[in-house]
C-alpha positions as CSV (number, residue, x, y, z in Angstrom):
1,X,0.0,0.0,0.0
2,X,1.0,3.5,-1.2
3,X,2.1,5.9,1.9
4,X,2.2,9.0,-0.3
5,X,-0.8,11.1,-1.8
6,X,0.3,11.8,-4.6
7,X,3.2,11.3,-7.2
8,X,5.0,12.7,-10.4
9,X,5.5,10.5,-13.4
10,X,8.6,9.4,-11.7
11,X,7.1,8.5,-8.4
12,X,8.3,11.7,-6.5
13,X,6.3,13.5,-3.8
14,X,8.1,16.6,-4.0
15,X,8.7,19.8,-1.8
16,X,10.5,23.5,-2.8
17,X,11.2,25.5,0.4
18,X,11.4,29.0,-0.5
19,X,13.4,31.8,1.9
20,X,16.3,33.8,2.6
21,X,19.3,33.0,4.3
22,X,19.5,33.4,8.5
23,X,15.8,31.6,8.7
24,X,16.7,28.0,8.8
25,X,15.8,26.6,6.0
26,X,18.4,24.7,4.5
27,X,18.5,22.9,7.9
28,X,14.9,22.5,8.0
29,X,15.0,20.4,4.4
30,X,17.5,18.4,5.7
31,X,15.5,17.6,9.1
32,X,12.3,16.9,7.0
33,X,13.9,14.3,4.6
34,X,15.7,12.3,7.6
35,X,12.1,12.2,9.2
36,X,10.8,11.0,6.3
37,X,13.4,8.2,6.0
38,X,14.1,6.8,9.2
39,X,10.4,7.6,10.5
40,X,8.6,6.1,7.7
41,X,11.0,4.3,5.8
42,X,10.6,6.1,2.3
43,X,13.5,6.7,0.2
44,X,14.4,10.4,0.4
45,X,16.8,13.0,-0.8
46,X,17.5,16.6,0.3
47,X,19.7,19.4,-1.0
48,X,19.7,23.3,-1.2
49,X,20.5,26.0,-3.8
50,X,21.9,29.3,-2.7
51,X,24.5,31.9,-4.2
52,X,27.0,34.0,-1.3
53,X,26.2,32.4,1.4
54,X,25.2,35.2,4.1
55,X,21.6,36.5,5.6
56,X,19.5,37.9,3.3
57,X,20.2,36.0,0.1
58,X,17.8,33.9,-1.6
59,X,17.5,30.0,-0.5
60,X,16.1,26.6,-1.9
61,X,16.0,23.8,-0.2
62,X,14.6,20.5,-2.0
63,X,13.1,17.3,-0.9
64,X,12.2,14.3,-2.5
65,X,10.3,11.3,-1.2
66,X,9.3,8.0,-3.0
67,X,8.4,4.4,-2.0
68,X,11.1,2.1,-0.6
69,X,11.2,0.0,-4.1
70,X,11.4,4.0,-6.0
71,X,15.8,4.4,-6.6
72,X,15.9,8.2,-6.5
73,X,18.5,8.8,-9.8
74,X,17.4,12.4,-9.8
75,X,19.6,15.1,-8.2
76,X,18.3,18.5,-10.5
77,X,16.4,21.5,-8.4
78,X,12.3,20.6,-8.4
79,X,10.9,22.6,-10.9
80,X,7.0,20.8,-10.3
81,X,6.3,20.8,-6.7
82,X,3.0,19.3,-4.6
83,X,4.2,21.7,-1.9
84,X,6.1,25.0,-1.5
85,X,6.9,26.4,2.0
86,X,7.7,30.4,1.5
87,X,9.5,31.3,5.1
88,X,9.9,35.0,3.7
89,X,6.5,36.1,3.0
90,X,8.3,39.3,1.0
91,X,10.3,37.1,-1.2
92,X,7.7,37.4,-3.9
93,X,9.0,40.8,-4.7
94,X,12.4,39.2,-6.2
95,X,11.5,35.1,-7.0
96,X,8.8,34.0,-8.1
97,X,7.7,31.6,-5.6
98,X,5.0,29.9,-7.0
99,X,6.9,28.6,-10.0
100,X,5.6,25.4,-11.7
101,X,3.5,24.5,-8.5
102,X,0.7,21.9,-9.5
103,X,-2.8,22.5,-9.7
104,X,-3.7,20.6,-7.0
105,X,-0.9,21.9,-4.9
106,X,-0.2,23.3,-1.2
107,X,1.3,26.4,-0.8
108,X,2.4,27.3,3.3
109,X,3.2,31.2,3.5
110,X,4.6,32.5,6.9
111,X,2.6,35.6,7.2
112,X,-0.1,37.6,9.0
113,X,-2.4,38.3,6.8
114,X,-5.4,37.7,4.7
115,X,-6.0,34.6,2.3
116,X,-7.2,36.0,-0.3
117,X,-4.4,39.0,-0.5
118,X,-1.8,36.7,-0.5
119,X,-3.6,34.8,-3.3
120,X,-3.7,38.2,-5.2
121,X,-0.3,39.3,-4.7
122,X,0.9,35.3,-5.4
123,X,-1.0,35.2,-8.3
124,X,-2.2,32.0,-6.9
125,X,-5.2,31.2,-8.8
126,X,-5.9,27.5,-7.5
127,X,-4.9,24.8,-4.9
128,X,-4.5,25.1,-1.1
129,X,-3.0,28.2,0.6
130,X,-2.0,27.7,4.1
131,X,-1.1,30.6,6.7
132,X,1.0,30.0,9.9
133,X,2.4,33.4,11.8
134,X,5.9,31.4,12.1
135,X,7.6,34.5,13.4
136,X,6.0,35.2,16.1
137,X,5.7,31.8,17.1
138,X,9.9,32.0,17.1
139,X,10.0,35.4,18.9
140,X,8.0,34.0,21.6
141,X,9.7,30.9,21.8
142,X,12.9,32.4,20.6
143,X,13.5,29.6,18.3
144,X,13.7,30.1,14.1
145,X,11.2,30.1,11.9
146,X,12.2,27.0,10.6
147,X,10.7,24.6,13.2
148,X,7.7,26.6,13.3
149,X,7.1,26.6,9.2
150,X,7.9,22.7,9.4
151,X,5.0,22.2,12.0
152,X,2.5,23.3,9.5
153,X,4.3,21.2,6.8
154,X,3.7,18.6,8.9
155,X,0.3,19.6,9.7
156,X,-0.8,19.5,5.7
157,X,1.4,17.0,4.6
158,X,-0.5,14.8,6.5
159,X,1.3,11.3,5.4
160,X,4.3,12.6,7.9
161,X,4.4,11.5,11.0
162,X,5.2,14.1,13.8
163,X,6.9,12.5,16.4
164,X,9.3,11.0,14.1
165,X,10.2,15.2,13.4
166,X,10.2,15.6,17.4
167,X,13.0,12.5,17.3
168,X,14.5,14.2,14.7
169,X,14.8,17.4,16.4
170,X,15.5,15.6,19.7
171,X,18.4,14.3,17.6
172,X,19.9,17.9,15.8
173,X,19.5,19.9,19.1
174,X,20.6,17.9,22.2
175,X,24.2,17.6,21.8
176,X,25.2,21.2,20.6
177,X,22.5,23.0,22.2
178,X,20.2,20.7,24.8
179,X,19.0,24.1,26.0
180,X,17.2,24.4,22.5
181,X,15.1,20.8,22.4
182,X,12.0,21.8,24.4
183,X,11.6,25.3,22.9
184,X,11.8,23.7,19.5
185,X,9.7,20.7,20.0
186,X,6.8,23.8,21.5
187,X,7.6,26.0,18.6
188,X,6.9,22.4,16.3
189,X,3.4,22.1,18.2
190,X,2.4,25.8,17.9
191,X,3.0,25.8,13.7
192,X,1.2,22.2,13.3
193,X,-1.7,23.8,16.0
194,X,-1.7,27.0,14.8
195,X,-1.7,26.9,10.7
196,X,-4.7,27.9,9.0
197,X,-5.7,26.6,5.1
198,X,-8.1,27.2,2.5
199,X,-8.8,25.3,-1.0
200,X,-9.4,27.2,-4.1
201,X,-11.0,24.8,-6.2
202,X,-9.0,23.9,-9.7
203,X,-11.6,24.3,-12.5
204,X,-11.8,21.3,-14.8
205,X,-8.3,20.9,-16.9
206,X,-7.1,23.7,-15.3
207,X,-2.9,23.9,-15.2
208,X,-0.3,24.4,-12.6
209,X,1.7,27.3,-12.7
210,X,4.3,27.5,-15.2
211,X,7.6,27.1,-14.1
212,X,10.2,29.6,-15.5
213,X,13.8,29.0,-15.2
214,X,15.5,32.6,-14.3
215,X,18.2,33.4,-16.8
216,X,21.2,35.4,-15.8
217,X,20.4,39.4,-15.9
218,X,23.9,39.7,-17.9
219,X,25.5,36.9,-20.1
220,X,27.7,36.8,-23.1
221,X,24.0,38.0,-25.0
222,X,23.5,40.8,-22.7
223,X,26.6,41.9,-21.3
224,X,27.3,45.8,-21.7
225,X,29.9,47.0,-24.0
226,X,33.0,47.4,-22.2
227,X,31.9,45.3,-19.5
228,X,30.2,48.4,-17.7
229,X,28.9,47.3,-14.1
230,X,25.8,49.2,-13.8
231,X,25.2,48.6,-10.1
232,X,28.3,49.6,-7.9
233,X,28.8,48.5,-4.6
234,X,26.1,50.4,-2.6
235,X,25.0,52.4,-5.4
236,X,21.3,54.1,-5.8
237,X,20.4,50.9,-7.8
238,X,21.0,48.8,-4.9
239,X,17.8,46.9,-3.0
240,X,18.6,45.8,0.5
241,X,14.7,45.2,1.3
242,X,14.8,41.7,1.0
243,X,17.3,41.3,3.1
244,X,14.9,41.7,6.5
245,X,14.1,38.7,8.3
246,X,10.9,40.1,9.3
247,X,11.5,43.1,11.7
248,X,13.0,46.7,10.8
249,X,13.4,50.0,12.6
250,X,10.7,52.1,13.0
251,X,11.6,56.2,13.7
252,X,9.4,58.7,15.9
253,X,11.1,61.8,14.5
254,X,9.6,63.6,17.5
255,X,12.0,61.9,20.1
256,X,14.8,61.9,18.0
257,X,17.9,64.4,19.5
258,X,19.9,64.1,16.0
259,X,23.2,62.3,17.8
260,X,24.0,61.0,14.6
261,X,24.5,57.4,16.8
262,X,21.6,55.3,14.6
263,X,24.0,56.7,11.6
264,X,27.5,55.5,13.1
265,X,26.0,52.0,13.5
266,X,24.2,51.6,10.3
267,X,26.4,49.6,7.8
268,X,24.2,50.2,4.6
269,X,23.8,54.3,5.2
270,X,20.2,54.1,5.2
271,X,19.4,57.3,6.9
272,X,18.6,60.9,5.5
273,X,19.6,63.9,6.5
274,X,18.7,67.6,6.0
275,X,20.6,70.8,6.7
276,X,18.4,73.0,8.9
277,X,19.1,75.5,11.7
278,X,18.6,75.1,15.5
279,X,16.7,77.1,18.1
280,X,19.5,79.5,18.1
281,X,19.7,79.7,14.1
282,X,22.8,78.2,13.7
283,X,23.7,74.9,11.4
284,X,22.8,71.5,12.4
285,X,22.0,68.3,10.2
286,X,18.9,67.2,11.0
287,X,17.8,63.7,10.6
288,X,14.8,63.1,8.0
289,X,14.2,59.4,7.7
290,X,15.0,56.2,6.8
291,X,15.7,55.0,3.1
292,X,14.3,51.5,3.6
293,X,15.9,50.2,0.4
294,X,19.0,50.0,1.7
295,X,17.7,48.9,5.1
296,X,18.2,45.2,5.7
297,X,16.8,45.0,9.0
298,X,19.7,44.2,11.4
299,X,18.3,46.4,14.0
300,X,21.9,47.8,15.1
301,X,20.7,51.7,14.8
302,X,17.7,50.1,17.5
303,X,20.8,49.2,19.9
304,X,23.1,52.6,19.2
305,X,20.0,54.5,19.8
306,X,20.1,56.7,23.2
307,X,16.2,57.7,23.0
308,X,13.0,55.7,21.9
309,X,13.5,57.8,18.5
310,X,14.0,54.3,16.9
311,X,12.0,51.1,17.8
312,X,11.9,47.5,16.6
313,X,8.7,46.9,14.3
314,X,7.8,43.8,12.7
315,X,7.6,44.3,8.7
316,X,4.2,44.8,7.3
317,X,3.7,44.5,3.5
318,X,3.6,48.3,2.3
319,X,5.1,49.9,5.7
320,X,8.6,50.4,4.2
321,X,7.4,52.4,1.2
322,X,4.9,54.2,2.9
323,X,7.5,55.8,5.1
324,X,10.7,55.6,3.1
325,X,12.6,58.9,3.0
326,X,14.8,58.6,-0.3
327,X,18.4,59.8,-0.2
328,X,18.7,63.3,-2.8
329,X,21.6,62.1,-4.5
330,X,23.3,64.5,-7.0
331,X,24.3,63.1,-10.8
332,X,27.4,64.0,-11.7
333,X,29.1,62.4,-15.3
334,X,30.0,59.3,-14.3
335,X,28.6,58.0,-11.6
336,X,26.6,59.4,-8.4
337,X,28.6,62.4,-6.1
């Protein structure tokens, strides 16, 4: 008797983990496929797919499962997957998350918000969308996301077992880090409790999403003349936002003295400021804002700060561009002044 749902023409039941890096997942594909294996005895293989390896930059993580007589001779990325976990609910700004996901497929979004915005920004148009609020499930815990998000992939993949994942992370934790097994095993509870799901019905033939392989922005087709790099170093054309794990600073302009100490702290330069005069009328920089493109949440102008001008607020889609203050920079031939 078949343990898994579903399968692909080559007997794969396939998962896509979607994030950036600092959230877990890598570690959370490779705790799912050993579950998998030792706890139900299916064949199973795990790997992920990153570029520089630091916070902030995109992450895949990829698991296959098949029956014990299934030999898994496949090793490429998953391109068609029954399930996709997005631990960085912002992420669909930059990668297109939903990419070649099946009709009839489960997609887990850490978030706060509504079903059906998510389905509309997503472009989800059929299939099962699951919620879990895997942050704050961490924060309180003051775990990672990860074991929270694999909760609720435990809770609608329902062919896993869970207390072969509480063995597992029994297992990962207690010799490094015993102080981490109970929090984690609570924070794998809350995400299998606490996710929430709702099927959008796939009308009759409809198809998955089309998966489409992203091509390098500049190749030996597309390359400038000359070789010209068009994005410097920390240049106005740079995006930090995708960087933040889920929290960035929030500024009440009102308490701020202008010390400058949010400024000396910040390694991305991400706040503005304005010449002005002082009650006395004589010439102080004055600060204006925060450019949250640059910003990728680290939270170190939070710590510098000797006031309650600056204060640690979780990310909510449309916040940062609501109240981004953009840097005036000056063109000059060449470059940026």
């Amino acid at each position: 008797m078949s343990i898994l749902p579903k399968k692909n023409e080559l007997g794969f039941y396939e998962i896509r983990l979607e994030s950036i890096g600092g959230l877990g997942a890598n570690l959370a594909g490779k705790m799912l496929a050993e579950a998998g294996v030792l706890g139900l005895g299916l064949n199973g293989s795990n790997f992920s797919s990153y570029g520089s390896e630091k916070k902030g930059s995109p992450v895949k993580s990829f698991v296959r499962f098949c029956e014990p007589d299934t030999e898994i001779r496949v090793h490429s990325p998953i391109e068609e997957p029954h399930v996709v976990g997005v631990f960085h609910e912002a992420l669909y700004k930059m990668v297109d998350v939903v990419s070649g996901l099946r009709p009839d497929g489960i997609l887990l979004v850490n978030s706060t918000r509504d079903f059906d915005d998510i389905k509309k920004d997503l472009h989800l148009e059929h299939g099962t969308l699951a919620i879990v609020d895997a942050l704050s499930i961490a924060v309180e815990e003051k775990t990672k996301v990860n074991t929270a998000m694999l909760g609720a992939l435990y809770r609608i993949i329902d062919f896993l077992d869970p207390e072969a994942m509480k063995n597992v992370i029994r297992k990962t934790f207690e010799k490094k880090y015993p102080h981490l097994v109970e929090p984690n095993i609570r924070t794998f509870e809350r995400g299998y409790n606490d996710v929430q799901f709702k099927t959008y019905a796939p009308e009759e033939g409809a198809q998955g999403k089309e998966f489409k392989r992203p091509m390098p922005l500049l190749g030996y087709e597309t390359q400038e003349i000359g070789g010209v790099i068009t994005a410097q170093a920390n240049s106005i054309l740079k995006d930090l936002s995708g960087s933040r794990q889920g929290f960035l600073p929030q500024f009440n302009q009102q308490e701020c003295i202008n010390c400058a100490a949010c400024d000396t702290a910040c390694p991305d330069y991400c706040f503005v400021w304005e010449e002005g005069e002082d009650k006395r009328g004589r010439k102080q920089m004055f600060l204006k804002g925060i450019d949250y493109q640059y910003c990728k949440g680290c939270l170190k102008c939070v710590e510098a700060c000797p006031t309650t001008a600056l204060g640690e607020l979780r990310e909510m889609i449309g916040y940062a561009e609501e109240n981004q203050v953009k840097h005036n920079y000056p063109y000059v031939a060449g470059g940026v002044s």
